[in-house]
RODO-2510 file (C-alpha; in nm, 4 decimals, decimal comma):
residues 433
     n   res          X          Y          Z
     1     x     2,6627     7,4043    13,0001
     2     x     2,7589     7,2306    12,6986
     3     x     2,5159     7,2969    12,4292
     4     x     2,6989     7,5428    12,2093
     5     x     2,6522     7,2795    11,9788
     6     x     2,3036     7,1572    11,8921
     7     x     2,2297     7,5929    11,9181
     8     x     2,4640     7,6225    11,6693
     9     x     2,3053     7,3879    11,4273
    10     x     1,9960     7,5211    11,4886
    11     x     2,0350     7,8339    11,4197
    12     x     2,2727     7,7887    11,1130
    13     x     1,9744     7,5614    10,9956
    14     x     1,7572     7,8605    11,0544
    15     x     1,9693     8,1018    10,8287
    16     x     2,0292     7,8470    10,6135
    17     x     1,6527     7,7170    10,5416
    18     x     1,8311     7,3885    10,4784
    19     x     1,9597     7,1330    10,7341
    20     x     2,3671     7,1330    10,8189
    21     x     2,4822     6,7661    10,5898
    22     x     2,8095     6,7828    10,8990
    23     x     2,8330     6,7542    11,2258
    24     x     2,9611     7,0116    11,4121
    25     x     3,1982     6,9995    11,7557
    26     x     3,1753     7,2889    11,9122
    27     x     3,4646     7,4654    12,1957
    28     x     3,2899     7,3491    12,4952
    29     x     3,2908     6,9798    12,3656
    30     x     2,9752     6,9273    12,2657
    31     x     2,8749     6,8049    11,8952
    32     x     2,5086     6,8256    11,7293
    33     x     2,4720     6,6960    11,3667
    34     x     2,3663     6,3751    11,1683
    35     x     2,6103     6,0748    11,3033
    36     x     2,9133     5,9583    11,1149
    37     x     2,9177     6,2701    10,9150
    38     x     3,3065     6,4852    10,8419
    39     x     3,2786     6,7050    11,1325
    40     x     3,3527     7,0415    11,1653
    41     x     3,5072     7,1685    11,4307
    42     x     3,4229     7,5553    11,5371
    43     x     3,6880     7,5791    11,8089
    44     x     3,6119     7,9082    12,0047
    45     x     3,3396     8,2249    11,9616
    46     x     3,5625     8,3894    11,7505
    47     x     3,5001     8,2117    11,4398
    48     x     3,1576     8,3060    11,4593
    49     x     3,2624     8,6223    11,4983
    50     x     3,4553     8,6261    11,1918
    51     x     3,1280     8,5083    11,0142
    52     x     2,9204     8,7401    11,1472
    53     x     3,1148     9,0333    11,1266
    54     x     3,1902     8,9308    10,7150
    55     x     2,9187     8,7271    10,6270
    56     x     2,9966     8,4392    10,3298
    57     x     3,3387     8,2853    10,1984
    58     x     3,5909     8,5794    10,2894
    59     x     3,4917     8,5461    10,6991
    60     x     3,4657     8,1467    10,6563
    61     x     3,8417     8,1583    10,5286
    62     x     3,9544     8,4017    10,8015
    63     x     3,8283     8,1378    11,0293
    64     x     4,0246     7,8613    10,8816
    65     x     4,3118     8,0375    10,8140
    66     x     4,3387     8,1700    11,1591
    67     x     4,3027     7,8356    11,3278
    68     x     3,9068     7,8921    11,4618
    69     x     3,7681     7,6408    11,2360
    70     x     3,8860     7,2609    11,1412
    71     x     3,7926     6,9718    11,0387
    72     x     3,8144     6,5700    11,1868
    73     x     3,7682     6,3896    10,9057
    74     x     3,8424     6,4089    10,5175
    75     x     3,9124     6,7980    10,3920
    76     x     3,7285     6,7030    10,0508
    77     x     3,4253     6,5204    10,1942
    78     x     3,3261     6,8291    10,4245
    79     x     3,3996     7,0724    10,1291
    80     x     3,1821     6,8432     9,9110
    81     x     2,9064     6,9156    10,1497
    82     x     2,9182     7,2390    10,2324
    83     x     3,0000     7,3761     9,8858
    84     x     2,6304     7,3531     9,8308
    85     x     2,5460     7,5931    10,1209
    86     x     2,7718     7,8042     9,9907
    87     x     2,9567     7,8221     9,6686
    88     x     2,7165     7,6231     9,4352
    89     x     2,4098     7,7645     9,4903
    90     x     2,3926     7,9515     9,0903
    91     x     2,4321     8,2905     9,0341
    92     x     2,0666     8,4186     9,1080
    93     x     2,0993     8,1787     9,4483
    94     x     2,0765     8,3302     9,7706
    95     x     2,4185     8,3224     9,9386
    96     x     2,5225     8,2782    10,3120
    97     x     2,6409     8,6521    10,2965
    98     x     2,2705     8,7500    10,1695
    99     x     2,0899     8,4989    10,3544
   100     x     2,2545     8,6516    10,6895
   101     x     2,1021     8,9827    10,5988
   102     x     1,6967     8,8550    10,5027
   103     x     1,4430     9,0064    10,7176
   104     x     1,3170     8,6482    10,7966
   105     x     1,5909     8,5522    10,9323
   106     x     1,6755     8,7934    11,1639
   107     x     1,6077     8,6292    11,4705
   108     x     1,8435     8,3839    11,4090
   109     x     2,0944     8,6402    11,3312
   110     x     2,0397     8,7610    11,6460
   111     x     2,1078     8,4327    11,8405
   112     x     2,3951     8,3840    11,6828
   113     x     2,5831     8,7511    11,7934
   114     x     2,4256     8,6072    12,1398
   115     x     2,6333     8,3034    12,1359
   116     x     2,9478     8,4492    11,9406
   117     x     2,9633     8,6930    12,2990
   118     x     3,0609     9,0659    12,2803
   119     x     3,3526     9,1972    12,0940
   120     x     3,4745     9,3911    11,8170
   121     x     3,5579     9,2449    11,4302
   122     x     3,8449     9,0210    11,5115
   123     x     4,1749     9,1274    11,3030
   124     x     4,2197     8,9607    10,9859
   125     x     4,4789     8,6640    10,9895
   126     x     4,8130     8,8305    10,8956
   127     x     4,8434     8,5975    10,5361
   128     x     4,5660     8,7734    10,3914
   129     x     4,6645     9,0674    10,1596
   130     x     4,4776     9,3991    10,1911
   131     x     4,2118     9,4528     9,9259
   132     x     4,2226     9,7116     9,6607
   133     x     4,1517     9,7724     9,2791
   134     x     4,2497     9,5555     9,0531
   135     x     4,5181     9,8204     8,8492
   136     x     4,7421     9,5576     8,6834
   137     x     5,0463     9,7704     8,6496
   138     x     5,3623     9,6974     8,7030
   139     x     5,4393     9,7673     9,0715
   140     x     5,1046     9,6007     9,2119
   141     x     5,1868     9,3209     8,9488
   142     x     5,5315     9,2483     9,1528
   143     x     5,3322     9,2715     9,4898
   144     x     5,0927     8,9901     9,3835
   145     x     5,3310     8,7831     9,2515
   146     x     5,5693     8,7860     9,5335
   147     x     5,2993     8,7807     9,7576
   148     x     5,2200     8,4173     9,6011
   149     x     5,5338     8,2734     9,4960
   150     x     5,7949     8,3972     9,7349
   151     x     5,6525     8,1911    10,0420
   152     x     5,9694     7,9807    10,0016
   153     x     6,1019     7,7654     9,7897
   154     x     6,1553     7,5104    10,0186
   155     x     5,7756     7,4835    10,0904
   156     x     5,6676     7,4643     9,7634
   157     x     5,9410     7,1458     9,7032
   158     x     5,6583     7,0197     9,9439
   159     x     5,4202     7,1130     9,7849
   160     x     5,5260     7,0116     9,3948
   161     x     5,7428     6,7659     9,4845
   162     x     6,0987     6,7044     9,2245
   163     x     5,9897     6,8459     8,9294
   164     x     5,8916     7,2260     9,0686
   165     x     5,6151     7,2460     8,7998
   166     x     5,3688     7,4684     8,9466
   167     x     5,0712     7,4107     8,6481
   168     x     4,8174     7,1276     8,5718
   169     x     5,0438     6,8088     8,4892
   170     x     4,9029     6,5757     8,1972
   171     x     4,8343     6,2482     8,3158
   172     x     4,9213     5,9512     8,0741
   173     x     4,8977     5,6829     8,3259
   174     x     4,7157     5,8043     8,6719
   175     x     4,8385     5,6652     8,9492
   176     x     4,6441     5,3298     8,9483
   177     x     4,8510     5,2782     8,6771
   178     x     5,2127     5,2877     8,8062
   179     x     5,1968     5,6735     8,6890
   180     x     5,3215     5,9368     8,8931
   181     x     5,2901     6,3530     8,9337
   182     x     5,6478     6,3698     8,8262
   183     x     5,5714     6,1371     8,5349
   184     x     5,2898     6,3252     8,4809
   185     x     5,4666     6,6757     8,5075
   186     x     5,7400     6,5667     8,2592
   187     x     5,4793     6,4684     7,9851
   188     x     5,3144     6,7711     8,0395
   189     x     5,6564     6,9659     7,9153
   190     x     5,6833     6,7440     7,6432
   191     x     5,3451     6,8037     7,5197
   192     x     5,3956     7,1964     7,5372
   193     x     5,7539     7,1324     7,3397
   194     x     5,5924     6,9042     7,1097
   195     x     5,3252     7,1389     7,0527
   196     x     5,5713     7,4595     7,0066
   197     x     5,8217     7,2022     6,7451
   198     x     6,1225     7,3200     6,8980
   199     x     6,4217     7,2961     6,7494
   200     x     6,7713     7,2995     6,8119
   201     x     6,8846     7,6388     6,8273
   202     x     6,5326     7,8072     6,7974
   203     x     6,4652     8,0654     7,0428
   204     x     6,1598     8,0330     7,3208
   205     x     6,0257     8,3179     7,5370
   206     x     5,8495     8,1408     7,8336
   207     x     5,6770     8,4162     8,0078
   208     x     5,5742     8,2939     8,3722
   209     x     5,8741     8,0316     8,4108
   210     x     5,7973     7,9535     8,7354
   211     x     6,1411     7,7829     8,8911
   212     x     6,2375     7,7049     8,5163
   213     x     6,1376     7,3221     8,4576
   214     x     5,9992     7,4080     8,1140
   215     x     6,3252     7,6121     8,0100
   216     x     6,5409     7,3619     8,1111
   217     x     6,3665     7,0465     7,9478
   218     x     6,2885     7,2880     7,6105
   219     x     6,6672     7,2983     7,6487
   220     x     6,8000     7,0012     7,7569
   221     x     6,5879     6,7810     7,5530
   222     x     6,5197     6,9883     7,2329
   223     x     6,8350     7,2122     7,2241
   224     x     6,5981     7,5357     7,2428
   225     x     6,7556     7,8678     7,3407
   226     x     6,5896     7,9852     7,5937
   227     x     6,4759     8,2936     7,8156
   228     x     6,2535     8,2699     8,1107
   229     x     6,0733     8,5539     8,2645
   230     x     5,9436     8,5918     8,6103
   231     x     5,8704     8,8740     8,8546
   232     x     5,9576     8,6497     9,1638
   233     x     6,2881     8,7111     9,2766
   234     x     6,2781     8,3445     9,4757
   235     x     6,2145     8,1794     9,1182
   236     x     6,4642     8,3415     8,9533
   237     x     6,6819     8,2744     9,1875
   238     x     6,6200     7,8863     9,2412
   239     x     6,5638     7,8457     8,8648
   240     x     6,9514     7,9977     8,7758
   241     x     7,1017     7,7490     9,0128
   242     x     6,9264     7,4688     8,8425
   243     x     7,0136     7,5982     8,5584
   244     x     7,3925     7,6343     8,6052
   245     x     7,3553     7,2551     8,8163
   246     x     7,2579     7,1067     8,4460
   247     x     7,4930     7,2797     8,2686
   248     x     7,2693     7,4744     8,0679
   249     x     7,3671     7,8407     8,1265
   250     x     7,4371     7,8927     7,7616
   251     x     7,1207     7,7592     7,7086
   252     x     6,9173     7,8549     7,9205
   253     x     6,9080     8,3006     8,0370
   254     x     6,6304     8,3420     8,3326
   255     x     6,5111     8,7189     8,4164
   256     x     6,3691     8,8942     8,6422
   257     x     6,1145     9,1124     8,3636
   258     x     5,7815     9,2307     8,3386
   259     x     5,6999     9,1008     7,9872
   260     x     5,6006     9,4592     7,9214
   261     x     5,9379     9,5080     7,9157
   262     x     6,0650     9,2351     7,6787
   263     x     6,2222     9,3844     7,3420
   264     x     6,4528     9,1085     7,2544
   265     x     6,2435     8,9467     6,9788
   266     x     6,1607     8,8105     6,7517
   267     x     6,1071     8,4792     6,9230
   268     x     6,0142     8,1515     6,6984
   269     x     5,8332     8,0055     7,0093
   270     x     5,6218     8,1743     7,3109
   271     x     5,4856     7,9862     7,6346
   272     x     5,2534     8,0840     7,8528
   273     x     5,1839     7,8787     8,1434
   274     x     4,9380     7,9588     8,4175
   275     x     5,0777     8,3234     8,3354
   276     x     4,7732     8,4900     8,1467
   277     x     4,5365     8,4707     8,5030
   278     x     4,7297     8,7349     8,6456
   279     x     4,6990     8,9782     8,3441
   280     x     4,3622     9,1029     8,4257
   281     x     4,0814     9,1661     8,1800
   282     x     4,1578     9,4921     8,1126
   283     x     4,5313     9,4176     7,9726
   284     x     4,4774     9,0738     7,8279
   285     x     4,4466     9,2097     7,4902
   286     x     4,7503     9,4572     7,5307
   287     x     4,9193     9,1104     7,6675
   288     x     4,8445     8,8889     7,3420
   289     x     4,9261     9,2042     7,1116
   290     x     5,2861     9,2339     7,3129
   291     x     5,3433     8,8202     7,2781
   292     x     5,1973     8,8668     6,8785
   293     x     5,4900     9,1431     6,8406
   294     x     5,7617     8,9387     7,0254
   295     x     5,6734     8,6281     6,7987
   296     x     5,8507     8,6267     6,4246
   297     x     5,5820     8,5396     6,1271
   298     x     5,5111     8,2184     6,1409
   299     x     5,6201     8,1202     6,5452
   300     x     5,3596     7,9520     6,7574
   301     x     5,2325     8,0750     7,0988
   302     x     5,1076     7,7876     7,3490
   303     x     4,8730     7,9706     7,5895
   304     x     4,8312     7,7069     7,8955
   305     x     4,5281     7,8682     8,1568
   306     x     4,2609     7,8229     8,3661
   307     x     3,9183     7,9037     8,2890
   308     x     3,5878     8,0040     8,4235
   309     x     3,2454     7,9216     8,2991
   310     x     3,0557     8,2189     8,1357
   311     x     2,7864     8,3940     8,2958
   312     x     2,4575     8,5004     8,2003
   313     x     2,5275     8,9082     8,3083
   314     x     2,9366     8,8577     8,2482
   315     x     2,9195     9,2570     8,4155
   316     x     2,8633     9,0945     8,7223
   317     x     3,1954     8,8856     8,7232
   318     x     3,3393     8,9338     9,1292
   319     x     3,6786     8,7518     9,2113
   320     x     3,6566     8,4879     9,4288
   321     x     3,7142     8,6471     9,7630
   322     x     3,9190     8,3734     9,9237
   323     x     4,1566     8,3461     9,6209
   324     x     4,1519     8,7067     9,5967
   325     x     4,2631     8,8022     9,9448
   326     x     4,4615     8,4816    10,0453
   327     x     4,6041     8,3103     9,7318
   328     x     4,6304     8,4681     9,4178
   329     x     4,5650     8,9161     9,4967
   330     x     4,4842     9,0583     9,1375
   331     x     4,3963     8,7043     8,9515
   332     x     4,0830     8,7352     8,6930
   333     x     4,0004     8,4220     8,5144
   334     x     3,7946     8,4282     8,1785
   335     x     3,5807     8,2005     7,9696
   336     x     3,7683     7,9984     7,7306
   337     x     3,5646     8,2190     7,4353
   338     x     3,7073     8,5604     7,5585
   339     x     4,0460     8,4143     7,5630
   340     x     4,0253     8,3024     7,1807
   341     x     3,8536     8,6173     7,1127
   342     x     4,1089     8,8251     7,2429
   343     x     4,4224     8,6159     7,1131
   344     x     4,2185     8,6461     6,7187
   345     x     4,2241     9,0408     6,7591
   346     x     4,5608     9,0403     6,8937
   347     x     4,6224     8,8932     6,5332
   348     x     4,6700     8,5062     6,6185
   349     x     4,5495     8,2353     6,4544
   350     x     4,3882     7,9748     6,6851
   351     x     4,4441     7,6271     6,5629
   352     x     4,4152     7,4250     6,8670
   353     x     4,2393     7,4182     7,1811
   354     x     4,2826     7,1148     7,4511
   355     x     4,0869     7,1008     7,7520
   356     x     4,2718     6,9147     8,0205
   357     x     4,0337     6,9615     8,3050
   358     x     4,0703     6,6273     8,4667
   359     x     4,3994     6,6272     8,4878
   360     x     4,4032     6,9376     8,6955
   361     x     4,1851     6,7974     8,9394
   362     x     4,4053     6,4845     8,9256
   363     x     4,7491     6,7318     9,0014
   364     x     4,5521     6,9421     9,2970
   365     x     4,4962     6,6005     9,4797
   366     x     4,8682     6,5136     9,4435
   367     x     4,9760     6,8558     9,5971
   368     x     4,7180     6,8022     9,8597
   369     x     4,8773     6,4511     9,9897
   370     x     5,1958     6,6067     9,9713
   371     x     5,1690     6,9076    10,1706
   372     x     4,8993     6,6686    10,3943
   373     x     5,2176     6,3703    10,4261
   374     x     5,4765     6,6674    10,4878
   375     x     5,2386     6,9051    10,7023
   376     x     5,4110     6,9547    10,9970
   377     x     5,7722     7,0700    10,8273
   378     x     5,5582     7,2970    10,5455
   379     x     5,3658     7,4924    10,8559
   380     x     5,7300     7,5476    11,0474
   381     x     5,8627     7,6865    10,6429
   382     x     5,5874     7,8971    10,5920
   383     x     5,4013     7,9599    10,8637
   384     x     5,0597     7,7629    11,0140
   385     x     4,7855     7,9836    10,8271
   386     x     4,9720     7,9960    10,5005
   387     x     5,0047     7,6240    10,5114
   388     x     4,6355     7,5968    10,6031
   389     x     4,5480     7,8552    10,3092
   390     x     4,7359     7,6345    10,0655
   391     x     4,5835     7,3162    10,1579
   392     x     4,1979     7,4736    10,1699
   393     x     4,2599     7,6263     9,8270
   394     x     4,4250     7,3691     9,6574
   395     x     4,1228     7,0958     9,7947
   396     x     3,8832     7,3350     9,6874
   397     x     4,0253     7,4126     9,3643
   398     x     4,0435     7,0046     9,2715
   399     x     3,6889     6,9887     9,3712
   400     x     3,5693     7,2999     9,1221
   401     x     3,7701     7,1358     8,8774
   402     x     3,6184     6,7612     8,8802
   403     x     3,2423     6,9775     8,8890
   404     x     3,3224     7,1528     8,5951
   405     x     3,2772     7,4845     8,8118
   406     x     3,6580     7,5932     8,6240
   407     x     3,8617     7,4401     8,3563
   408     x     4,2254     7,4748     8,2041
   409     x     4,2938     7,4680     7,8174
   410     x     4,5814     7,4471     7,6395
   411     x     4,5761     7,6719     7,3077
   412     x     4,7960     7,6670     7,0555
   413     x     4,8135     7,9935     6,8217
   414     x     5,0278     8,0892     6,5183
   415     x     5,1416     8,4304     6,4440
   416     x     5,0518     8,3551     6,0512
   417     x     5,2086     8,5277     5,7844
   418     x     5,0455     8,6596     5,4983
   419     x     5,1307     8,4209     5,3130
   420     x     4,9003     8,1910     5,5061
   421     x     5,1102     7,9253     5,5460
   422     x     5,0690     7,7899     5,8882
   423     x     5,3335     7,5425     5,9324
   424     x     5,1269     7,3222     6,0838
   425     x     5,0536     6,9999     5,9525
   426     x     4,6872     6,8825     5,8318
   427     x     4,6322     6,6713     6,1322
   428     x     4,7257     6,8820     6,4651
   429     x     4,7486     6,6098     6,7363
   430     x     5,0604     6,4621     6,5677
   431     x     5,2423     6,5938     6,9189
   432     x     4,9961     6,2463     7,0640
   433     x     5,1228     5,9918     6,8530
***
């Protein structure tokens, strides 16, 4: 028989209480769902398994990861779609995990195990991290971050593409335009120099450095001395020989360091780039307190991250299980109000705050086509799930971004003396002109 299909709708629809906007193909070839639509593809019992076994996001990503689910068509149409169903429904909105466990849809529940067949909870896909608290110290700090960055650095020149800049890029001139992500990525360390009014000879701490793009251009093009901190041994690695292959190792000093652990202020700059997500809500004020002590009076602090929108009840903040267990273990993202807050009792004085939302959403596209043009070569570096975990949560991501579900800010802080002179001038956005 080949109806797996139009049984599968149905009883999705059931659970649901709304009708399925893709079509789905099922393992035994047959497909129910409205013509023309992205389908997915549900390519043996297991992935219902998966589902039913961990109802909601987490046993949808096991699916994909694993290679039970796919999709024919265009990744960001069917997310568009579904995201309703699953991920947009509003905090008080039933979810799929929920919905599964509603006495009035029981039945349907039921149907489902029927047509999954016997077996036990299929094992997780190997790329997904095992859960735990969320501790934040130093040790489980290293885990997370290698567990995310040390994937290989030849994947994420994929990925990135020439300029290695793993952070929202700040689009001048999109694409239409003749502009490119490199392009893009270079004005974006420009804008962070500009911001910071390096100097020749001034010192910068940038905590996060990623494979050191930002230290070497604060170097190379504003004669900054620099350190760069990381906890990924790949980065550090990859980031010395670029720095030694521009000549800049009297520049330019990259570290492997917790920046717990930094003493070697004062500093008369700080960045911050996509760093502060993995500090966790419980040490992001002991983190802007440590960057306020490393800073000398006066130095400014350029705090690049992503943000959430606030909730009603903020107590019942979860993680996004997905990221949590696949992509970033340990990140916590906050609303762009607890992030001032908590930089104005660390002592800082907040004098600029750019929201650059678009252009993330722009950037997340651009890694998309490139690990999509290069897809073959990025599974063989890293592996087939961790290429499809990359690819779901970077499409995703772009798509939260252009619905305003998340944003990214850049703020600009001074560590003000008591004098009260800033240093800044009376029009901030000179950096635009």
């Amino acid at each position: 028989m080949t109806d797996a299909a139009p049984r599968l709708k149905g009883l999705l629809e059931q659970v649901l209480g709304h009708p399925l906007p893709v079509r789905i193909r099922a393992w035994d070839g047959s497909e129910a769902g409205p013509p023309g639509a992205p389908v997915l593809v549900v390519r043996n019992r297991r992935a219902l398994r998966r589902l039913l076994w961990k109802p909601g996001e987490l046993g949808l990503a096991r699916a994909w990861v694993a290679g039970d689910l796919d999709i024919d068509g265009d990744l960001y149409a069917v997310l568009g779609l579904v995201s309703g169903l699953i991920w947009e429904r509003g905090e008080d909105a039933r979810g799929l995990g929920q919905a599964l466990r509603e006495s009035d849809v029981r039945a349907a529940v039921r149907g489902l195990f029927r047509l999954a067949g016997p077996g036990l909870p299929p094992t997780p896909p190997r790329e997904e991290i095992r859960r735990r608290r969320h501790l934040h110290t130093r040790r489980s700090d290293r885990r997370a971050i290698s567990h995310h960055y040390d994937v290989g650095n030849d994947f994420y020149e994929i990925v990135l593409g020439p300029s290695m800049v793993y952070s929202c890029a700040y689009w001048t001139a999109p694409e239409s335009a003749g502009g490119t992500l490199e392009d893009a990525q270079r004005d974006k360390l420009e804008l962070i120099c500009r911001k910071l009014a390096l100097r020749p000879g001034q010192r910068l701490l940038d905590v996060g450095c990623g494979w050191g793009s930002l230290a070497i251009h604060a170097a190379r093009e504003h004669g900054a001395r620099v350190v760069g901190i990381t906890l990924s041994q790949e980065q550090a690695a990859y980031a010395r020989k670029r720095v030694a292959g521009e000549g800049l190792t009297d520049k330019v000093e990259i570290r492997v360091q917790d920046y717990r652990d930094v003493r070697d202020g004062p500093y008369d700059a700080i960045s911050s780039v996509g760093m502060a997500e993995h500090v966790g809500a419980a040490r992001y004020l002991e983190y802007a307190q440590d960057l306020h002590r490393l800073l000398a009076p006066g130095g400014r602090l350029l705090n690049h991250q992503i943000a959430r929108r606030p909730q009603r009840d903020e107590s019942t903040y979860a993680v996004d299980e997905f990221i949590d267990a696949y992509v970033f273990p340990d990140g916590e993202l906050a609303p762009l109000g607890t992030t001032v807050t908590q930089l104005e009792r660390a002592g800082f004085e907040v004098r600029d705050v750019e929201p650059i939302r678009e252009h993330y959403a722009l950037t997340l596209r651009r890694w998309v086509a490139n690990l999509e043009a290069d897809g073959a070569r990025a599974a063989r570096l890293a592996g087939p799930g961790r290429a499809r975990v990359w690819r779901l949560y970077m499409a995703a991501s772009a798509l939260a971004f252009e619905r305003n579900r998340i944003g990214v800010n850049q703020v600009l802080a001074v560590r003000t003396p008591e004098s009260g002179a800033s240093g800044l001038p009376l029009r901030t956005r000179t950096w635009n002109t």
